[in-house]
N, C-alpha and C positions, 0 to 999 in steps of 0.2 A: 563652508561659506554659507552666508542666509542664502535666502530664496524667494523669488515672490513672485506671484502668479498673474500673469494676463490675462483679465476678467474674462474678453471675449471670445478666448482661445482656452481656456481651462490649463494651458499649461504653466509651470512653473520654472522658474532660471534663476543660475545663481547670481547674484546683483552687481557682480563685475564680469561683465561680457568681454569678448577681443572684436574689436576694429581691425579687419583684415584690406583695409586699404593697402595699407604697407607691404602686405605680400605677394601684392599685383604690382604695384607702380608707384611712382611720384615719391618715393620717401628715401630714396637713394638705395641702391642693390642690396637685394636679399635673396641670397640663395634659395633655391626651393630644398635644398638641407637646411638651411637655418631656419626656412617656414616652417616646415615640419619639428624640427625641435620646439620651438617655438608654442605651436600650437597643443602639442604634447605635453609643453609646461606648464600651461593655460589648465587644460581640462587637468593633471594631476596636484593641480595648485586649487579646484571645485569650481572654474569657468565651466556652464556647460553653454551656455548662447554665444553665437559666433555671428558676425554680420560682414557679408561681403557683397558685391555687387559687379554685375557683368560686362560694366567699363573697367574695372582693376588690373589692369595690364590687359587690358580685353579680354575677360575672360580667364585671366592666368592666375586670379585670387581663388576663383571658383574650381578652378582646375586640381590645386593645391589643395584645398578642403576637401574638395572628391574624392583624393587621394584617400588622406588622411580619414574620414568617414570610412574608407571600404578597410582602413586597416585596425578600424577603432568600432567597431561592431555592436561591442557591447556597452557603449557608454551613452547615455543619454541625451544625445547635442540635438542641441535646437539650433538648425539653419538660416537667417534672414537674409537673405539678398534684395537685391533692389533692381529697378526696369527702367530704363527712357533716356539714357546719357548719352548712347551711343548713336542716335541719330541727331538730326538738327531740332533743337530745342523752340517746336511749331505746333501747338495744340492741335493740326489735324494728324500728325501721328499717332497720338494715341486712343488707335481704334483697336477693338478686337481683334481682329486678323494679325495686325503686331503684336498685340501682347501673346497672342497666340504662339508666333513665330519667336518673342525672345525668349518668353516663359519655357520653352522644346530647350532654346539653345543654353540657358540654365540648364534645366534638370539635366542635360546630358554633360554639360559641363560636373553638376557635383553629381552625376550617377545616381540620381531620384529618380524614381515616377511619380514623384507629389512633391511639391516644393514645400515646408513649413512657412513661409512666411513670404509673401512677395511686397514692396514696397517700392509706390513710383516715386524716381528718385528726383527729387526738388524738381521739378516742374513747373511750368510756367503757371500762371498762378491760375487763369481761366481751365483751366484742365480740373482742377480741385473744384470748381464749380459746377460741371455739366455732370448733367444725369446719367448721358450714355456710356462716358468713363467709371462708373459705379457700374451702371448694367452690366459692362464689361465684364467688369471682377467680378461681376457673383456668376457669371457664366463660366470664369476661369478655374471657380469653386466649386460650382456643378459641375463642371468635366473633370474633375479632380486630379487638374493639372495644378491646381496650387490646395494648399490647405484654409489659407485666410489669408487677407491683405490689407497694409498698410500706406501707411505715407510719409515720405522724409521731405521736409519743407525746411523753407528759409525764414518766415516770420510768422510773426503770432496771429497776423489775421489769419494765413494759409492754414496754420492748423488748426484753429478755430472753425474754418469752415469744413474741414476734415473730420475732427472730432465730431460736428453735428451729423455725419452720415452714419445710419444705422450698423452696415458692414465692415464699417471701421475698426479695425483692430489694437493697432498700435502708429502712435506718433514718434519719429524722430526727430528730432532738435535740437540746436546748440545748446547745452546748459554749463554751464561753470562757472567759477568767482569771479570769472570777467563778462560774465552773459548772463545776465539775469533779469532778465527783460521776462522768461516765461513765469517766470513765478507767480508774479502777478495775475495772469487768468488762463496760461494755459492750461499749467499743472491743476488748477482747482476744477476748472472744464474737465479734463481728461479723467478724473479720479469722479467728477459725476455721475459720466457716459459711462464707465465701465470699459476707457479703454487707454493702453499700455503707453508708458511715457519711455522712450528709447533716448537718453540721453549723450550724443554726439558731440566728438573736438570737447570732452571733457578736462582737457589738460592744454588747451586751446594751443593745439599743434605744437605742445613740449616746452609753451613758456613760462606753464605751471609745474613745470618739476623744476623749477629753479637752477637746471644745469646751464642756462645761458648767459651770456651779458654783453657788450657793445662791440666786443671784439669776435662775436660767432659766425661760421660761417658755415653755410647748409652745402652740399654738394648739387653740381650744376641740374642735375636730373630729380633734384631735392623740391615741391611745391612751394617751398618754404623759399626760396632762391627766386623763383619766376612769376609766383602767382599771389607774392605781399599785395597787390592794390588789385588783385581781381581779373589782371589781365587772360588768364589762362581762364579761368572758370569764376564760377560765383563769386563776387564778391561779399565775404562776410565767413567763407569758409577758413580759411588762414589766418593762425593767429585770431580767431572767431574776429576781424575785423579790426582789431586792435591795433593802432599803431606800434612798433617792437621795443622801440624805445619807454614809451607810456607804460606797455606793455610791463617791462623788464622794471620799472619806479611801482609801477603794481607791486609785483613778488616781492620787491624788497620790504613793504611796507607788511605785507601778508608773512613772510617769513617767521617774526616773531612767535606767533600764532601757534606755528606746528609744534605737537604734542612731542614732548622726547619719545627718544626711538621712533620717531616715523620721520618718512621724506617728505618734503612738499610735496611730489607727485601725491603720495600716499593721502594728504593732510587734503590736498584739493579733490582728491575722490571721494571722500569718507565727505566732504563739503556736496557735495552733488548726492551722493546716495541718502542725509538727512533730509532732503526736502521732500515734503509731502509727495507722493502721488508718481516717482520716478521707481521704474519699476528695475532697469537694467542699467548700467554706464559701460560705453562699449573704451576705453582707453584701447590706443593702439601698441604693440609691442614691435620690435625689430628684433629679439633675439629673447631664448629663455630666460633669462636674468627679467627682465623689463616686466615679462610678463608674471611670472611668481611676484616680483616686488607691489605690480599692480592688482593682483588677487589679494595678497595681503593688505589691503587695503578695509577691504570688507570686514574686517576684524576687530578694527579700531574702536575704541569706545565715539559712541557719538558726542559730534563737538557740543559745546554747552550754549548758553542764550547770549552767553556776552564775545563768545568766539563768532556766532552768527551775527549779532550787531556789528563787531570790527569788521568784519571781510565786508558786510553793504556800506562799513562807512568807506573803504577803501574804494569800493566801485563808485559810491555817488561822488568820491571827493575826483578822482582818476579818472574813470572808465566813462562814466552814466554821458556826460556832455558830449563822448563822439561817435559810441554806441545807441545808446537808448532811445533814439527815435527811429532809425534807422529799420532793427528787423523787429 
């Protein structure tokens, strides 16, 4: 698998990462044998970045990956998790002392004494703004409870104002053939600063593998079931905000597109991994099969200039009118 480095971090990963949301929670049951295989397929498939976060079944993504670190020793994983979901979403929590206390209950969760990458997780948007939230993190970097940190936001202003902070590591974001709103100035921002574009809901919650259509139905404990209009959590997360239907006239139109021998999944990775400045695409997998087909990904010949005009004429003709002012 390629590889490519986060400037600020010296380190390097290979350019399809696993979204371990799914091993925690909200994606319909997955054994903690199926995670485990799972993420065995990942890393023997040349995944080595892994991003989970300490709301995932509370705690139970991270637990899983603990596991699996202590039984994978010698393999070179790069960890990301994320911080601030599990309380009420109020910019005076995020002080020191908290991040102190979840940063503990991570590392103990994946059996570190330094976490590789902490990232507060979409936030309210004043949090990205204040000083004392940075002071924070570079105290959390001096106690070398964390290695470096980042930010996983919901629009392009929030990472915009992220990107400007020096200690900035790495950005996460929606990006895919239905979210292309960063392109425009996040990604050129970020590859200015020297810092990592983490690209998120790359397969915009499985409506770009083209396995779905009018008659699908997610299981009740499924996000995909409870949280279409934002009720449960952020709005814009699901389906990156897309209505399912529009959604589903999208792919059909993008279909054409994909290169023989590859899937749409495959067709819309290799779509995210061409644009400038994206350094990792975390797709999420539910079982070993998902994840090999999503490594192979990384393989494909890069799509060409008139494959990249089709897929933005499909978003501006489709998508752009109910997204793109939005995040």
């Amino acid at each position: 698998m390629d590889k490519r480095t986060f400037p600020r971090l010296g380190r390097t990963v290979g350019t399809i990462g696993l979204g371990a949301w799914q091993l925690g929670a909200d994606w319909g049951t997955v054994s903690e044998d199926e995670a485990d295989a799972t993420l065995r397929a990942a890393v023997e498939a040349g995944t080595t970045f892994l991003d989970t976060a300490d709301v995932y079944g509370d705690g139970r993504s991270e637990r899983i990956i603990g596991r699996f670190l202590r039984e994978s020793a010698g393999d070179d994983l790069f960890v990301a998790t994320k911080m601030g979901r599990r309380v009420a979403q109020h910019p005076s929590a995020y002080v020191l002392d908290n991040f102190r206390a979840w940063t503990d209950r991570s590392r103990a969760n994946l059996g570190v004494d330094r976490l590789d990458l902490v990232q507060l997780h979409c936030p309210p948007t004043e949090v990205l703004r204040t000083d004392a939230v940075y002071d924070a993190l570079d105290t959390l970097v001096a106690e070398q409870r964390i290695a470096a940190y980042g930010v996983s936001v919901e629009t392009v202003d929030e990472a915009l104002a992220a990107i400007a902070r020096p200690g900035v590591a790495s950005v996460q974001i929606i990006l895919n053939a239905l979210r292309l709103k960063p392109l425009e100035r996040v990604l050129p921002a970020a590859a200015a600063a020297g810092v990592g574009i983490i690209a998120r809901v790359p397969l915009a919650s499985g409506l770009l593998s083209g396995r779905y259509d009018e008659n699908t139905r997610f299981a009740a404990d499924d996000h995909r079931t409870f949280n279409r209009d934002g009720s449960a959590f952020d709005v814009g997360e699901t389906f990156s905000g897309v209505d399912f239907h529009t959604g589903l006239a999208a792919v059909r139109r993008l279909a054409p597109l994909v290169p023989p021998q590859a899937t749409m999944a495959q067709f819309a990775l290799r779509w995210v991994l061409d644009q400038p400045g994206v350094t990792v695409a975390i797709p999420g997998a539910r079982n070993p099969a998902q994840a090999k087909a999503n490594a192979a990904a990384a393989e494909l010949t890069p799509l060409d200039d008139a494959t990249q005009r089709a897929v933005r004429e499909v978003y501006d003709d489709l998508i752009r009118p109910q997204v793109h002012h939005r995040w």
